[in-house]
C-alpha positions as a Markdown table, in Angstrom:
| # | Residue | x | y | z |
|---|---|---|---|---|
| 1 | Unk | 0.0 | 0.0 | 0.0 |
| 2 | Unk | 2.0 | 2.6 | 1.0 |
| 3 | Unk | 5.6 | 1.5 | 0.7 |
| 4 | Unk | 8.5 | 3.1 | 0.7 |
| 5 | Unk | 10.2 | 4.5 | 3.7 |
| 6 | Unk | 9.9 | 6.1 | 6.6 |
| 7 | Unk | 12.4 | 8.3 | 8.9 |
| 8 | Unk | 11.9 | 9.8 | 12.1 |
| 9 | Unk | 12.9 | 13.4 | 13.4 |
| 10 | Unk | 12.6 | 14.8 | 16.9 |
| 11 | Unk | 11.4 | 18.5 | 17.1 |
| 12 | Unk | 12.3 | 19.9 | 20.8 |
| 13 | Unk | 9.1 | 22.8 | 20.8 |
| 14 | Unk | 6.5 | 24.6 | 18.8 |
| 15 | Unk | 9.6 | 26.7 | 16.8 |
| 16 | Unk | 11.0 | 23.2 | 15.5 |
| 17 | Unk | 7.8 | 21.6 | 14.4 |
| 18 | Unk | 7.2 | 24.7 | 12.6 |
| 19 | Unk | 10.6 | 24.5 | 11.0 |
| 20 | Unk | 10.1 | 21.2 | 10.0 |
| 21 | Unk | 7.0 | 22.0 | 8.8 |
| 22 | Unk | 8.3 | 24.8 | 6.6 |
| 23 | Unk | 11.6 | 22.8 | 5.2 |
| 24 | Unk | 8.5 | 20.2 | 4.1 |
| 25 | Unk | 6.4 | 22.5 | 2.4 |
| 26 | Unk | 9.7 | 24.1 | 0.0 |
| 27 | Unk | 9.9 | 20.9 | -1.2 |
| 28 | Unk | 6.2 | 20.7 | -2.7 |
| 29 | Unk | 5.2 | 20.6 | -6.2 |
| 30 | Unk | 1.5 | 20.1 | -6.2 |
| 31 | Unk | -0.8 | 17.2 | -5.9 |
| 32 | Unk | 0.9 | 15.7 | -3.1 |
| 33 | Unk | -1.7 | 14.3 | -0.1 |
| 34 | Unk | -0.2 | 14.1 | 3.4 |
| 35 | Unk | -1.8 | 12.5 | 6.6 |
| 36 | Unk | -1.5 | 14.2 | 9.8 |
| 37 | Unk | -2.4 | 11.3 | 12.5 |
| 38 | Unk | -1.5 | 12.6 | 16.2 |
| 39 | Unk | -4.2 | 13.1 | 19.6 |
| 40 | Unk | -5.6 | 16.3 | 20.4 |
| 41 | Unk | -2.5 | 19.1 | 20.5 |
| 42 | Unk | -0.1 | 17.4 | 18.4 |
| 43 | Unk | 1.4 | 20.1 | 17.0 |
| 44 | Unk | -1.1 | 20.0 | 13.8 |
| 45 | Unk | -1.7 | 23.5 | 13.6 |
| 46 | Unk | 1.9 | 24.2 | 13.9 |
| 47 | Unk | 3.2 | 22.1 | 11.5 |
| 48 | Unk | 0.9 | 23.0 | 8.5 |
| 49 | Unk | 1.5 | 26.3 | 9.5 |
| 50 | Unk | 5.4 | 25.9 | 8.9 |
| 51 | Unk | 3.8 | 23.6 | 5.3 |
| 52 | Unk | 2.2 | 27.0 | 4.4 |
| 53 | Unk | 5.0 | 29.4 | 4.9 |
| 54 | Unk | 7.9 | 27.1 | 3.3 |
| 55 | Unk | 5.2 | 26.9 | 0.2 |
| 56 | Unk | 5.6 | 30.8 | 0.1 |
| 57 | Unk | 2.3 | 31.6 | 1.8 |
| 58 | Unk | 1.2 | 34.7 | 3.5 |
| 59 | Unk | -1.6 | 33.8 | 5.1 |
| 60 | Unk | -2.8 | 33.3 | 8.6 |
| 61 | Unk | -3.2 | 29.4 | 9.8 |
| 62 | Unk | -5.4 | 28.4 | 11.8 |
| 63 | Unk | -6.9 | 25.0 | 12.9 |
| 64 | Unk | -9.8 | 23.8 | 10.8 |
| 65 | Unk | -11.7 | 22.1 | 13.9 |
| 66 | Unk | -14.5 | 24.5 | 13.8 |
| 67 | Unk | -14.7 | 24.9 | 9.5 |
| 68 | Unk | -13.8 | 21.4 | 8.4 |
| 69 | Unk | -11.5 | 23.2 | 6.1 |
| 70 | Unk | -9.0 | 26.3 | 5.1 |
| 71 | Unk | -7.5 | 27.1 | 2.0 |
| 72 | Unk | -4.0 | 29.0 | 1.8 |
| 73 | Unk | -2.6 | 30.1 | -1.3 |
| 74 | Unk | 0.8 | 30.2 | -2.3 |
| 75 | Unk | 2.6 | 31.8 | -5.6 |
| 76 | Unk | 1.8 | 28.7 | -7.7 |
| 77 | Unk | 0.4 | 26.5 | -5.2 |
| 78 | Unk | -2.7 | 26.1 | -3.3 |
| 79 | Unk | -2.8 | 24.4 | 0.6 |
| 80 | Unk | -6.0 | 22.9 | 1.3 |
| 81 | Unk | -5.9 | 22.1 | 5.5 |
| 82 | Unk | -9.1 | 19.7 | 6.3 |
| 83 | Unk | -9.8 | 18.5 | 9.5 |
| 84 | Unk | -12.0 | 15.8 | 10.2 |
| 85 | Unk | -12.5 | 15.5 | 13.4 |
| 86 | Unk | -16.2 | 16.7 | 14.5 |
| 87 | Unk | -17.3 | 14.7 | 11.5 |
| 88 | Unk | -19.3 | 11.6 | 12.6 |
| 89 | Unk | -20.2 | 11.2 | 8.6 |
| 90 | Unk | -18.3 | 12.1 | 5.5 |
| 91 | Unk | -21.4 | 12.9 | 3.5 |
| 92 | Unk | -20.5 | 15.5 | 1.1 |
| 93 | Unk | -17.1 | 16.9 | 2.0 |
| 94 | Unk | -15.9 | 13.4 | 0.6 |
| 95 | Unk | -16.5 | 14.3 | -2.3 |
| 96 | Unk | -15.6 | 18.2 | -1.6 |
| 97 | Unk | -12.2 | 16.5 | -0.4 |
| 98 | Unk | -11.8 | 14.2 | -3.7 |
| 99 | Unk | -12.2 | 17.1 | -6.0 |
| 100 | Unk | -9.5 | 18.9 | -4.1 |
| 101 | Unk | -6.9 | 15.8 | -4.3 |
| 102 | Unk | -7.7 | 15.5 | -8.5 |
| 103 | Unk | -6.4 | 19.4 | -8.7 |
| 104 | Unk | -2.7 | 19.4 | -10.2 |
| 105 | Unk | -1.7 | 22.8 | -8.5 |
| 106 | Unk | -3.4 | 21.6 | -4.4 |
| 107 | Unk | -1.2 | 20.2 | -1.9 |
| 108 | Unk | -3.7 | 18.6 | 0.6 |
| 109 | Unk | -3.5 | 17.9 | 4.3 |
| 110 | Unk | -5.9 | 15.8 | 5.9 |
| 111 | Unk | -6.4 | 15.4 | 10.0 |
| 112 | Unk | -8.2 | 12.4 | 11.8 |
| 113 | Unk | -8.5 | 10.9 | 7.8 |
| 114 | Unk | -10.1 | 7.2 | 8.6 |
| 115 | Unk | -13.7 | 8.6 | 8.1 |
| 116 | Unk | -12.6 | 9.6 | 4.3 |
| 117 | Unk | -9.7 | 6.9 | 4.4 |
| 118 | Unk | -11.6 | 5.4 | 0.6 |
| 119 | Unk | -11.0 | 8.7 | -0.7 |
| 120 | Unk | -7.2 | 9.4 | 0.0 |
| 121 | Unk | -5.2 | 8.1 | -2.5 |
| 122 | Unk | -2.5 | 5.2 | -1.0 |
| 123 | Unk | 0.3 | 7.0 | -2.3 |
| 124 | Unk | 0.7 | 9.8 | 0.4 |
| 125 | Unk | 2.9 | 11.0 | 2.5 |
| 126 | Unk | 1.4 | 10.3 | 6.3 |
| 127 | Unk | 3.2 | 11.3 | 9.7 |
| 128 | Unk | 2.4 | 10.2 | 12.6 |
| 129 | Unk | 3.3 | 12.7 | 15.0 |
| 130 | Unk | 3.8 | 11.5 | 19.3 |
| 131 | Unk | 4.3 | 13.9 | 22.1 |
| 132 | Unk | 7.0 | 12.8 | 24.0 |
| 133 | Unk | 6.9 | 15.6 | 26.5 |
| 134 | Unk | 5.1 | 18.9 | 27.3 |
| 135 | Unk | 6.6 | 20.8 | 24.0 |
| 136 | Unk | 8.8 | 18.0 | 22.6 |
| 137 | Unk | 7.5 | 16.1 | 19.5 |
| 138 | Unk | 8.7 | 12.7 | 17.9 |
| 139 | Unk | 7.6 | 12.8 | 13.9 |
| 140 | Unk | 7.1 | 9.5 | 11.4 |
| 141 | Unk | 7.6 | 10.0 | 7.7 |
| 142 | Unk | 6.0 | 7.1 | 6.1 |
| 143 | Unk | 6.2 | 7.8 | 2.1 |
| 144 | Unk | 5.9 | 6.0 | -0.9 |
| 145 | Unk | 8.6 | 6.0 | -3.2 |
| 146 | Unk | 6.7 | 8.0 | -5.7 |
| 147 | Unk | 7.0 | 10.8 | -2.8 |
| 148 | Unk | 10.7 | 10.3 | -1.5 |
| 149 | Unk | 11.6 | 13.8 | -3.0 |
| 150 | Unk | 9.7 | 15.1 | 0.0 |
| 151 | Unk | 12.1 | 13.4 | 2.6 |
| 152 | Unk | 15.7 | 14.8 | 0.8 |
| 153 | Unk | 17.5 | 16.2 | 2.9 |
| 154 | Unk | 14.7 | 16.6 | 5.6 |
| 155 | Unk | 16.3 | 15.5 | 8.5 |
C-alpha cells in the first residue's frame, strides 16, 4: 500500500515543528496528499503552519476544527488544510475532499482521515506525529517512493 520509507525526526518545541514543517512545504510541487495522525495538540496546527510558509504563503493558519476546512494560497500553489474530526459522517465533503486531491496545482492535508480513508489516495505522504513531552514532538515520515523527494534532505 503505501511503501516506501519512513524516517523519524525529533522536534524539541512549537519553533522546531514549525521548521520542520516549513523545510517540508519548500519541497512541494502540487498534488501531493499528506496524513496528519496525532491526539488532540499534536502540534497540527503548527506544522501545517510551517507547510504554508515554506510553500511561500502569506496567510494566517489556523486549525480547521471548527470549518472542516481552510484554504492558503501560495505563488503557484494552493494548501488545502481539512480537518475531520467533528465529523461523525463524510457525507459531502468526501466528495468536496476528492475534487480537491484531482487538482494538479493543491497540496492537501488531511487530520483524523479514517472517516474519508476510501477517498485518500494510497500514495501519500502520512506522519504520525507523538508527544514525548510537554513541548517535545517525535515525527514519522511514512512515504511512498513515488513521494521520497519530499524526505531529501529533511532530517
Amino acid at each position: 500500500m503505501n511503501t516506501g520509507r519512513a524516517i523519524q525526526i525529533e522536534s524539541s518545541d512549537s519553533s522546531q515543528t514549525e521548521q520542520l514543517g516549513e523545510r517540508l512545504g519548500q519541497k512541494l510541487k502540487g498534488g501531493e496528499v499528506i496524513e496528519l495522525a496525532s491526539d488532540l495538540g499534536g502540534g497540527k496546527t503548527t506544522f501545517v503552519r510551517g507547510l504554508a510558509k515554506g510553500m511561500g504563503s502569506q496567510d494566517m493558519v489556523a486549525s480547521p476544527t471548527f470549518t472542516i476546512r481552510r484554504e492558503y494560497h501560495a505563488k503557484a500553489l494552493t494548501l488545502y488544510h481539512f480537518d475531520f474530526y467533528r465529523l461523525n459522517e463524510p457525507a459531502g465533503i468526501a466528495y468536496d475532499l476528492a475534487e480537491v486531491v484531482k487538482k494538479p496545482r493543491s497540496v492537501v492535508v488531511v487530520e483524523w482521515g479514517e472517516i474519508v480513508k476510501n477517498v485518500l489516495p494510497a500514495k501519500r505522504l502520512i506522519i504520525h506525529i507523538k508527544t514525548t513531552g510537554e513541548a517535545t514532538r517525535l515525527f514519522k515520515f511514512n512515504v511512498p517512493k513515488s513521494l521520497a523527494y519530499l524526505l531529501q534532505g529533511l532530517k
